[in-house]
Each structure stands twice: as structure tokens, then as C-alpha cells.
PDB file with one MODEL, atoms N, CA, C and O in Angstrom:
MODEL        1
ATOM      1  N   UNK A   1       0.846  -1.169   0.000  1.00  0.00           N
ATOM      2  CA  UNK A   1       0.000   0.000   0.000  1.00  0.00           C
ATOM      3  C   UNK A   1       0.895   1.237   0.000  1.00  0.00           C
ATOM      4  O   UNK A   1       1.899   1.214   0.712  1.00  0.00           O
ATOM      5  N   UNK A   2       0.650   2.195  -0.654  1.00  0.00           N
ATOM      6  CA  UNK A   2       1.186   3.238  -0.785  1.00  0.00           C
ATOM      7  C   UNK A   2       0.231   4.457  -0.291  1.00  0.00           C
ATOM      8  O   UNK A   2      -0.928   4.366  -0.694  1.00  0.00           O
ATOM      9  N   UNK A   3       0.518   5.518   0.469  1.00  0.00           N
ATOM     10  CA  UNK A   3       0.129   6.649   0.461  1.00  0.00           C
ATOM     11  C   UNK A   3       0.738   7.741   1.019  1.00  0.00           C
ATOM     12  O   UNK A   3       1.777   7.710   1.678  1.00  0.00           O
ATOM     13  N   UNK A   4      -0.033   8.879   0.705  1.00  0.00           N
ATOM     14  CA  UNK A   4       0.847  10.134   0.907  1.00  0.00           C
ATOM     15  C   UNK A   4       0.281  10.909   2.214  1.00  0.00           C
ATOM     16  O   UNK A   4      -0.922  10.687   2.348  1.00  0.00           O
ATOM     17  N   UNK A   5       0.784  11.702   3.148  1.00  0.00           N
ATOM     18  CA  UNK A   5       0.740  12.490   4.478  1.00  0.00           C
ATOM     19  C   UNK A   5       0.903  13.695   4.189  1.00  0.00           C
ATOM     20  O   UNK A   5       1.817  13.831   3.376  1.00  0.00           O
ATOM     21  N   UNK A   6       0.359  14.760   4.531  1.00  0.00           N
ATOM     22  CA  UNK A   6       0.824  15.746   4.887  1.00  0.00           C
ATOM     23  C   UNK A   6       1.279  16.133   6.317  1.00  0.00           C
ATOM     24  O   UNK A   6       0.486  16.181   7.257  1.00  0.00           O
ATOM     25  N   UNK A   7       2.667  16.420   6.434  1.00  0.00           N
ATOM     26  CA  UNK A   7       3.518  17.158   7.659  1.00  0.00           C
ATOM     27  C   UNK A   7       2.814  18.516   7.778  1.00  0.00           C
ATOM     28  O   UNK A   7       2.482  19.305   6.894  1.00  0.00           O
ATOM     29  N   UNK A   8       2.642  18.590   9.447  1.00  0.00           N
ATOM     30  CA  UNK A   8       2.687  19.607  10.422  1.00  0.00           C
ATOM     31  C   UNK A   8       3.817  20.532  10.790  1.00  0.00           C
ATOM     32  O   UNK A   8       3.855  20.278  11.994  1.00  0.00           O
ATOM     33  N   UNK A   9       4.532  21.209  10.647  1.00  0.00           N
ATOM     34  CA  UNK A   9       5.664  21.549  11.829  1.00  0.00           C
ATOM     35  C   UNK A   9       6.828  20.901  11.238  1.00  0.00           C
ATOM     36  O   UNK A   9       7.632  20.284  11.937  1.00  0.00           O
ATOM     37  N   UNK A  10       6.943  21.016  10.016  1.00  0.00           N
ATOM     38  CA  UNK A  10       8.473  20.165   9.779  1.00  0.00           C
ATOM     39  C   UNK A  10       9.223  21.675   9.663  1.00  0.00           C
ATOM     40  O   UNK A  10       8.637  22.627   9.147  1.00  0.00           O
ATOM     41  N   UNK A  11      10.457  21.768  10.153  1.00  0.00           N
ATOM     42  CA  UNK A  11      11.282  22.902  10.311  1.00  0.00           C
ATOM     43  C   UNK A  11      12.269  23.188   9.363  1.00  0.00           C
ATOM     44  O   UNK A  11      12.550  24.316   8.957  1.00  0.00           O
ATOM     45  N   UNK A  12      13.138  21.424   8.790  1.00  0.00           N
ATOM     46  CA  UNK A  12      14.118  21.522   8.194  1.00  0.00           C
ATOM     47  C   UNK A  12      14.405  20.312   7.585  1.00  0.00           C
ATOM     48  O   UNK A  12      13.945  19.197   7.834  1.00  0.00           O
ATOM     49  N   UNK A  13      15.219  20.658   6.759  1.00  0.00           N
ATOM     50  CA  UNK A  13      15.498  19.347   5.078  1.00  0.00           C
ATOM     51  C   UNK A  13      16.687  18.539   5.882  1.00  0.00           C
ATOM     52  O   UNK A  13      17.195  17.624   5.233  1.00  0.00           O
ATOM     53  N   UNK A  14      17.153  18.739   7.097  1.00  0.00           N
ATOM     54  CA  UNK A  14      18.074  18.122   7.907  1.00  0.00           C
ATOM     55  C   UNK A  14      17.138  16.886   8.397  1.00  0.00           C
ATOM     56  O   UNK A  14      17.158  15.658   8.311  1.00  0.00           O
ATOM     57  N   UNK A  15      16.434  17.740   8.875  1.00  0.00           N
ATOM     58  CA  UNK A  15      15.071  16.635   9.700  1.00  0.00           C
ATOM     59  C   UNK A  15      14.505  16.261   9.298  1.00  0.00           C
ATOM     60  O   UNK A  15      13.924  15.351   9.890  1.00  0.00           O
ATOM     61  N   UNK A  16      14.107  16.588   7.883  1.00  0.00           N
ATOM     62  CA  UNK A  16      13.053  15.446   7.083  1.00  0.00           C
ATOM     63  C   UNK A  16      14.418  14.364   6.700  1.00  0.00           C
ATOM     64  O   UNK A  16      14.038  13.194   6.745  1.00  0.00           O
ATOM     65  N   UNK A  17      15.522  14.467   6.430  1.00  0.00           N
ATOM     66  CA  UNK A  17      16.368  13.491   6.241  1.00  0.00           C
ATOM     67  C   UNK A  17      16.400  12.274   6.940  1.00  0.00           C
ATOM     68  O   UNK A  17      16.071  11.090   6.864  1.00  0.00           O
ATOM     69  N   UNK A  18      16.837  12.938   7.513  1.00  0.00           N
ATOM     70  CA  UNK A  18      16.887  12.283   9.443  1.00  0.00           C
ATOM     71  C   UNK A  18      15.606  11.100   9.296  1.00  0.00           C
ATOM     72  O   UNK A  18      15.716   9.879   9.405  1.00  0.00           O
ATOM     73  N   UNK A  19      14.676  11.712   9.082  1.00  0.00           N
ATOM     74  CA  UNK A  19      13.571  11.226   9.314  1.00  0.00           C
ATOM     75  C   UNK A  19      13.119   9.658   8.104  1.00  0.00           C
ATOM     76  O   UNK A  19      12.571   8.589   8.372  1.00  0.00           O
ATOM     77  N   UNK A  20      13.645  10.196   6.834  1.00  0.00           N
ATOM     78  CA  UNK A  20      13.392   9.161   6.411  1.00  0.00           C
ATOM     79  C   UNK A  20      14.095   8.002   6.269  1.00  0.00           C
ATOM     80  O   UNK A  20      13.675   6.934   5.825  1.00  0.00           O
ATOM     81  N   UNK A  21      15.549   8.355   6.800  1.00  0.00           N
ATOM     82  CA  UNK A  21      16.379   7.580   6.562  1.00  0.00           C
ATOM     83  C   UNK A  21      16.197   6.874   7.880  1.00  0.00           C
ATOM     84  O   UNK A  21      17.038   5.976   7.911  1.00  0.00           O
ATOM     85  N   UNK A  22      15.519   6.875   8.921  1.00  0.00           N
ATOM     86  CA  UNK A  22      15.047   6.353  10.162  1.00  0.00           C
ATOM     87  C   UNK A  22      13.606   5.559   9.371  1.00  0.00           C
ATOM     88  O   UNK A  22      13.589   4.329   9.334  1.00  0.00           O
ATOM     89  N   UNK A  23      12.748   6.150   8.924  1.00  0.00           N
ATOM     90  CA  UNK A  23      11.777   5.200   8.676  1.00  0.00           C
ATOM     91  C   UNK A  23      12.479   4.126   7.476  1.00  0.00           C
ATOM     92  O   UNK A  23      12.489   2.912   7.679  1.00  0.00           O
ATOM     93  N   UNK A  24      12.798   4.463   6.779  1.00  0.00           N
ATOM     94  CA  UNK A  24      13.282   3.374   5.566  1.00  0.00           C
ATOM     95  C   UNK A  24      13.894   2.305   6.284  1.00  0.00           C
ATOM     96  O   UNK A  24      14.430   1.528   5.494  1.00  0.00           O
ATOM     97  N   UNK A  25      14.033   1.934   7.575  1.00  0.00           N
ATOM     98  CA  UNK A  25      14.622   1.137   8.455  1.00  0.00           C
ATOM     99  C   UNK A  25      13.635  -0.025   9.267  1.00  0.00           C
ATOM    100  O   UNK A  25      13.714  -1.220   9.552  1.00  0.00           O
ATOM    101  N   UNK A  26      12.710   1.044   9.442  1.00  0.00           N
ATOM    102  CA  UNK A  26      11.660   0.576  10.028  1.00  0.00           C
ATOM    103  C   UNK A  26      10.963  -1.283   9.582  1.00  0.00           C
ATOM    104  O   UNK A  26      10.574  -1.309   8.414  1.00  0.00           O
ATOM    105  N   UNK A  27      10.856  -2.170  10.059  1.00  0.00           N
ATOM    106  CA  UNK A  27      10.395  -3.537   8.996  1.00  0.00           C
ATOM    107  C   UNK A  27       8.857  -3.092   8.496  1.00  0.00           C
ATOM    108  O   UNK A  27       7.986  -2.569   9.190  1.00  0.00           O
ATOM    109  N   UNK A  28       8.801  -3.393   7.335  1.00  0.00           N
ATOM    110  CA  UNK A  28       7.870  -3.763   6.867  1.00  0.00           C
ATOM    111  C   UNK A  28       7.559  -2.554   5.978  1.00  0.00           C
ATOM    112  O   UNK A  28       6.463  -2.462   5.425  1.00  0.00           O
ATOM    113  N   UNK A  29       8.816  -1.337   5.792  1.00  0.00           N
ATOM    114  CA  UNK A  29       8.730  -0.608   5.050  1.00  0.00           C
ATOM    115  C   UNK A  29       9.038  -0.717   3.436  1.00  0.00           C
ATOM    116  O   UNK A  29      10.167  -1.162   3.235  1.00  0.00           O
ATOM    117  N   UNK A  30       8.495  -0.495   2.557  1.00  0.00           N
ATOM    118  CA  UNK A  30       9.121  -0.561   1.327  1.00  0.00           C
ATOM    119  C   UNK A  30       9.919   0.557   0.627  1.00  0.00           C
ATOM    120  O   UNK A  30      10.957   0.416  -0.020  1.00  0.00           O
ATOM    121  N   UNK A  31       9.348   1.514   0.837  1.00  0.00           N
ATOM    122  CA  UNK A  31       9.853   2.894   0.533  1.00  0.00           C
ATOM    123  C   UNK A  31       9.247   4.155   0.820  1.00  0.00           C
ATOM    124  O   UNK A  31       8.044   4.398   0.729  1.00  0.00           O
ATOM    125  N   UNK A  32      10.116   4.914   1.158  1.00  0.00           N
ATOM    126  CA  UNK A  32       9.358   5.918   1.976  1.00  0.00           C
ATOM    127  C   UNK A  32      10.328   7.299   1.459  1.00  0.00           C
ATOM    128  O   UNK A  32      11.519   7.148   1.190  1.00  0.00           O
ATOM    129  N   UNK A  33       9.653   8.618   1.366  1.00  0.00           N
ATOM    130  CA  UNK A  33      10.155   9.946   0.985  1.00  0.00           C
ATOM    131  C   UNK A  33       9.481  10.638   1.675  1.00  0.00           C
ATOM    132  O   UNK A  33       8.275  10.424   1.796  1.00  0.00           O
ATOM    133  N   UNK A  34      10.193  11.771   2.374  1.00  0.00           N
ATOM    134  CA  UNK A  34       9.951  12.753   3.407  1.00  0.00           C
ATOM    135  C   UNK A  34      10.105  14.142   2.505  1.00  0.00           C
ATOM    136  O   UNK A  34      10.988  13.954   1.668  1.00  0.00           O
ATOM    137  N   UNK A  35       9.702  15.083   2.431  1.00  0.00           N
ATOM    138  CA  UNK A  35      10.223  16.078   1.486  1.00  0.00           C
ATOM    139  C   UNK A  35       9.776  17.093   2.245  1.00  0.00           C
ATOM    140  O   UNK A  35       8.618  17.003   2.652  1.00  0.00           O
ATOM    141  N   UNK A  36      10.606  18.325   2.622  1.00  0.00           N
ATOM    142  CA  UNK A  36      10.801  19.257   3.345  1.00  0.00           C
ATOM    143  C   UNK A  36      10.046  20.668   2.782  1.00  0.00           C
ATOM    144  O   UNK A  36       9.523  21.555   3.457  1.00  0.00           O
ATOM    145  N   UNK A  37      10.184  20.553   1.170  1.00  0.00           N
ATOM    146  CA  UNK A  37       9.635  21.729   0.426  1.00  0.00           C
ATOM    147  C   UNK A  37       8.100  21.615   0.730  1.00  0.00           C
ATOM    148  O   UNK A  37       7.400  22.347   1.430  1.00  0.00           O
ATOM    149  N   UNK A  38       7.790  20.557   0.051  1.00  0.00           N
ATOM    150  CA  UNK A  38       6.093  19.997   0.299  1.00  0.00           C
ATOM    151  C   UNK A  38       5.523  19.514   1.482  1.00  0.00           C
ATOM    152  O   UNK A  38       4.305  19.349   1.549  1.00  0.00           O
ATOM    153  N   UNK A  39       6.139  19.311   2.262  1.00  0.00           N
ATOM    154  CA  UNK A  39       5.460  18.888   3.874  1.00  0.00           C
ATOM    155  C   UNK A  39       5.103  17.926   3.643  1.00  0.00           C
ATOM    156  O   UNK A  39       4.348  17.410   4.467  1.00  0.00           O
ATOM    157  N   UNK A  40       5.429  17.226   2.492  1.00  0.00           N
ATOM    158  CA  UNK A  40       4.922  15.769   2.715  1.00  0.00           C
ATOM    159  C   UNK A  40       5.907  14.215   3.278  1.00  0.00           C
ATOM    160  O   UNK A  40       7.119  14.123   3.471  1.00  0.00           O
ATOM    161  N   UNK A  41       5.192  13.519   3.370  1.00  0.00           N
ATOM    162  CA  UNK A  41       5.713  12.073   3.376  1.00  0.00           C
ATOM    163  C   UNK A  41       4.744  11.274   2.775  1.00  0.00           C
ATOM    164  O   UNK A  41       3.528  11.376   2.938  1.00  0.00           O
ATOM    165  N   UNK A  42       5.589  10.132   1.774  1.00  0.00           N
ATOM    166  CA  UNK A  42       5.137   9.227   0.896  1.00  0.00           C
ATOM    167  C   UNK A  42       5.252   8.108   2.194  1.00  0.00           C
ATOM    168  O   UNK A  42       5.920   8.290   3.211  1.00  0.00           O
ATOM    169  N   UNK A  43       4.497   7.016   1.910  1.00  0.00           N
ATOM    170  CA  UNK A  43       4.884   5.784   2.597  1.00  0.00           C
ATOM    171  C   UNK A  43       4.173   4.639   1.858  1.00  0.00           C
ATOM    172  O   UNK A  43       2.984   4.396   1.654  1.00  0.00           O
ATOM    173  N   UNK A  44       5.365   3.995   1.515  1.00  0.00           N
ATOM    174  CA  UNK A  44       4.819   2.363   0.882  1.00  0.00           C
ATOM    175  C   UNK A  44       5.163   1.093   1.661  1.00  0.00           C
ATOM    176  O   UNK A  44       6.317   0.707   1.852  1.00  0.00           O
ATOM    177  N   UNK A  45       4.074   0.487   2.086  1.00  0.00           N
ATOM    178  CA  UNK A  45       4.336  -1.041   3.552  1.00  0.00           C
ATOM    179  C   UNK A  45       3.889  -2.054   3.011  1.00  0.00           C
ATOM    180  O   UNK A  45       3.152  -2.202   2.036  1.00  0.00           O
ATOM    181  N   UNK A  46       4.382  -2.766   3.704  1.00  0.00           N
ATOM    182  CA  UNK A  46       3.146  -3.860   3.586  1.00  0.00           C
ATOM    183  C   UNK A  46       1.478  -4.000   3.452  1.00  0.00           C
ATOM    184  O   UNK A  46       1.250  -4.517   4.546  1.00  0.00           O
ATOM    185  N   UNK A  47       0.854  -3.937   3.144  1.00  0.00           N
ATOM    186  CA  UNK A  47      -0.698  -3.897   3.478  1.00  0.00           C
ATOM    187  C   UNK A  47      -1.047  -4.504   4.866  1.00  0.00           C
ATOM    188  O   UNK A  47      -1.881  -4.007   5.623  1.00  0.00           O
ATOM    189  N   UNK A  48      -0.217  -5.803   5.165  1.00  0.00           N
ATOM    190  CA  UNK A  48      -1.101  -6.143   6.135  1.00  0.00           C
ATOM    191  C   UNK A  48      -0.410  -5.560   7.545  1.00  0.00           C
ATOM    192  O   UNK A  48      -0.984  -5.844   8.596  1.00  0.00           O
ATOM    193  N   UNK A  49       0.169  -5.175   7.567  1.00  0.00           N
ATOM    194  CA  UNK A  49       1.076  -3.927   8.163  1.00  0.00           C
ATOM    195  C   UNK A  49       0.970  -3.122   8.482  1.00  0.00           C
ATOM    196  O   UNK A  49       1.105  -2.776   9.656  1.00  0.00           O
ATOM    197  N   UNK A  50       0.578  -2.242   7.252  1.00  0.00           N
ATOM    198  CA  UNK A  50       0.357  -0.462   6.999  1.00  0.00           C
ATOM    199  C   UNK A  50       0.409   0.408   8.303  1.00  0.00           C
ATOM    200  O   UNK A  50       1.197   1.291   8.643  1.00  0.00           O
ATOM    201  N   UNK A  51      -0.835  -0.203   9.005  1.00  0.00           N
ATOM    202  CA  UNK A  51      -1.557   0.739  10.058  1.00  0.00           C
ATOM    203  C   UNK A  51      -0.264   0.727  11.359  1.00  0.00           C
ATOM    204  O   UNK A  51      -0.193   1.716  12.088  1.00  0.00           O
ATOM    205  N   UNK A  52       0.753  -0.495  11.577  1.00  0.00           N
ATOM    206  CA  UNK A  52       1.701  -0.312  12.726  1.00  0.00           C
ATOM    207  C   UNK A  52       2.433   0.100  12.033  1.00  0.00           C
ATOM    208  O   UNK A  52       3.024   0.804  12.851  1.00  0.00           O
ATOM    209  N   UNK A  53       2.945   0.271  11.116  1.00  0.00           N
ATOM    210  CA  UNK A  53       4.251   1.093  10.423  1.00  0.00           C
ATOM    211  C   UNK A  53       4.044   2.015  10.348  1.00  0.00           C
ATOM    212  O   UNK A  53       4.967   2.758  10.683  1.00  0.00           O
ATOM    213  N   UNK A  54       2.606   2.763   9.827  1.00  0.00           N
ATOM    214  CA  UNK A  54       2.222   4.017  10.012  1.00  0.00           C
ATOM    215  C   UNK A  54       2.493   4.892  11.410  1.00  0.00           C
ATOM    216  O   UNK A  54       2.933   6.041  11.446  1.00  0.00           O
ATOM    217  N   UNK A  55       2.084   3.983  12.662  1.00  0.00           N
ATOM    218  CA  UNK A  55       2.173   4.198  13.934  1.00  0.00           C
ATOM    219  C   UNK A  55       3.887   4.383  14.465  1.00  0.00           C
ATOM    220  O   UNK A  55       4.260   5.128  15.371  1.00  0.00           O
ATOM    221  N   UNK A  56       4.528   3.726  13.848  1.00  0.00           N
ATOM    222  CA  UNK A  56       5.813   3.545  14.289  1.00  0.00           C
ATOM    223  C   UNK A  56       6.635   4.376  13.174  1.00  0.00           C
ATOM    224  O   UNK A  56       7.845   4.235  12.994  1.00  0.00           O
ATOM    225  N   UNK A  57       5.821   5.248  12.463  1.00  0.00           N
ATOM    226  CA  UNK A  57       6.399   6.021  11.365  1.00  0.00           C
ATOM    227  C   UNK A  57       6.068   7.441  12.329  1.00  0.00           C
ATOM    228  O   UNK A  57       6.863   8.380  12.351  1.00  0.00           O
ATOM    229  N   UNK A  58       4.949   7.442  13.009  1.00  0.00           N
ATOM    230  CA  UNK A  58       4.890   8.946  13.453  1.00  0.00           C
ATOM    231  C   UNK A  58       5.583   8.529  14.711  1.00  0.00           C
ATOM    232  O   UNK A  58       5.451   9.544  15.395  1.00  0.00           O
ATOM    233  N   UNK A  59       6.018   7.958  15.195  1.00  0.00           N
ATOM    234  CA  UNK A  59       6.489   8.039  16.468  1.00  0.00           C
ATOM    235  C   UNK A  59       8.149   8.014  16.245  1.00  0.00           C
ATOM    236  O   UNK A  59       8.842   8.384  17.193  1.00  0.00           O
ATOM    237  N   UNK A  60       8.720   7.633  15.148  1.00  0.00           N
ATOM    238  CA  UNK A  60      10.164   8.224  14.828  1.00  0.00           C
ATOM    239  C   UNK A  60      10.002   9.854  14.092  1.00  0.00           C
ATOM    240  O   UNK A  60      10.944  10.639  13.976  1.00  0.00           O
ATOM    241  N   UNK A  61       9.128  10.017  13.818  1.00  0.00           N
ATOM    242  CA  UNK A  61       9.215  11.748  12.904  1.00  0.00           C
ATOM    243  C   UNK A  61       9.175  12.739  14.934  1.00  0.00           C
ATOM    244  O   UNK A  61       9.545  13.888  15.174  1.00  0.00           O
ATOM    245  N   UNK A  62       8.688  11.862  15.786  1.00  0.00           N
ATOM    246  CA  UNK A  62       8.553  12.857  16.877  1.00  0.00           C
ATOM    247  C   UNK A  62       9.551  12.632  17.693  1.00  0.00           C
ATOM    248  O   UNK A  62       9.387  13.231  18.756  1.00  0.00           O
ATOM    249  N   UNK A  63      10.467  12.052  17.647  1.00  0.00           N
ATOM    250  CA  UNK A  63      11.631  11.288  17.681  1.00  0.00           C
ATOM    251  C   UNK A  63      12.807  12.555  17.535  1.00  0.00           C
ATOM    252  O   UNK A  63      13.637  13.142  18.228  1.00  0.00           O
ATOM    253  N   UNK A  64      12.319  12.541  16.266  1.00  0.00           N
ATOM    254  CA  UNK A  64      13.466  14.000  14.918  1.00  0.00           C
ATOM    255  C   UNK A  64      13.276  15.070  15.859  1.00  0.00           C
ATOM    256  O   UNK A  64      13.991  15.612  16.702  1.00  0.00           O
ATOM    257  N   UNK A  65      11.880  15.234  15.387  1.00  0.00           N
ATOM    258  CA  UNK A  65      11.294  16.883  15.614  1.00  0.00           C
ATOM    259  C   UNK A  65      10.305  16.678  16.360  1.00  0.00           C
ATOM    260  O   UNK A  65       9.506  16.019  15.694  1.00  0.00           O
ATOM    261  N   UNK A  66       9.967  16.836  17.205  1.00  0.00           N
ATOM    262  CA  UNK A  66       9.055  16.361  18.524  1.00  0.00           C
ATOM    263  C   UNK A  66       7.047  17.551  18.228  1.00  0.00           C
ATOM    264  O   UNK A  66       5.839  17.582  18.463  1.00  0.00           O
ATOM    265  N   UNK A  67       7.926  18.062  17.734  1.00  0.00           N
ATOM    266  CA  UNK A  67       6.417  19.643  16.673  1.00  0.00           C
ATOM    267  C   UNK A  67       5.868  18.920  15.504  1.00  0.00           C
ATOM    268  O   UNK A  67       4.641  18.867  15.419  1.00  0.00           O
ATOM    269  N   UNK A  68       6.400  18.502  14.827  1.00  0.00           N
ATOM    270  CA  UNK A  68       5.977  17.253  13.445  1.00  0.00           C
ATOM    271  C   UNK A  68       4.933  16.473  13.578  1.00  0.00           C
ATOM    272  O   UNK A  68       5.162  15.615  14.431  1.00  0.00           O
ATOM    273  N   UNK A  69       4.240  16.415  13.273  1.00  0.00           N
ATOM    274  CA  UNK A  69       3.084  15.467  12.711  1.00  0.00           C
ATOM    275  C   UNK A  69       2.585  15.146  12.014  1.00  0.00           C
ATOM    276  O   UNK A  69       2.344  16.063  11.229  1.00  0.00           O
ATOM    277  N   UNK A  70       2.107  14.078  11.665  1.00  0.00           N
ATOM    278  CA  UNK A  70       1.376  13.732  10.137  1.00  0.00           C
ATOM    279  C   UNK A  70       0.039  13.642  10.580  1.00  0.00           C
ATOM    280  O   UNK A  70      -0.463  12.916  11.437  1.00  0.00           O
ATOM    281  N   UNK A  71      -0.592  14.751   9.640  1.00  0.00           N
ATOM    282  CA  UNK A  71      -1.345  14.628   9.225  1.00  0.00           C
ATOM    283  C   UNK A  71      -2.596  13.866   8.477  1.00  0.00           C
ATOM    284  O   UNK A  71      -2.887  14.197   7.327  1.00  0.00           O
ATOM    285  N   UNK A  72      -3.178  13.044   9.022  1.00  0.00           N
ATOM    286  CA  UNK A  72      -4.328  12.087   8.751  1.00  0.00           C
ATOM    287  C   UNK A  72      -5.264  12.631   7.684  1.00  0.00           C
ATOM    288  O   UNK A  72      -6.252  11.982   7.341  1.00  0.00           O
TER     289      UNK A  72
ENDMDL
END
């Protein structure tokens, strides 16, 4: 499954780095892009997955930048 987020409070292209190169780690991730210009984050998981990777995707972005959030 693939989908896209919009970021809250992202400050800097340091920290969206940070950030994805922490989720791309995460299991059950396939690929993931954080982008600092657009406030977004892409995320592609597993399907049967999705919803704890999602969970364990916002809880490393607050990790980074503790103001960050994704947007539902």
C-alpha cells in the first residue's frame, strides 16, 4: 500500500532526512520519501502492516522533531 501524508511543523530538510532515513529502516517498510519543500511524506508497507508502520512512522518523525506530525 502506498500513500501520501501531509507534515505539520516540519522545520528543516536536515530533519526530514533524518527522518526518512530512520523510517526506511523501520520492517515492513518498502519505501518511503519525506520532502521538506512539500510537507509531505510518501509511505509504501506492507498492506497487512500499513496501520503499525504508520504508527511507528509517526512516532520516529517525533523522535526528529518532537512539533511534526502527520497529518491524517
Amino acid at each position: 500500500m502506498k500513500r501520501t501524508f501531509k507534515l505539520e511543523d516540519l522545520d528543516c530538510a536536515n530533519c526530514a532526512a533524518k527522518m526518512e532515513e530512520a523510517i526506511a529502516k523501520l520492517p515492513g517498510v518498502t519505501k518511503v520519501s519525506v520532502n521538506f519543500m512539500a510537507q509531505k511524506m510518501i509511505l509504501e508497507a506492507d498492506d497487512d502492516r500499513f496501520e503499525s508502520v504508520l504508527k511507528e512512522a509517526a512516532e520516529t518523525i517525533a523522535k526528529v522533531e518532537p512539533d511534526c506530525k502527520i497529518i491524517m
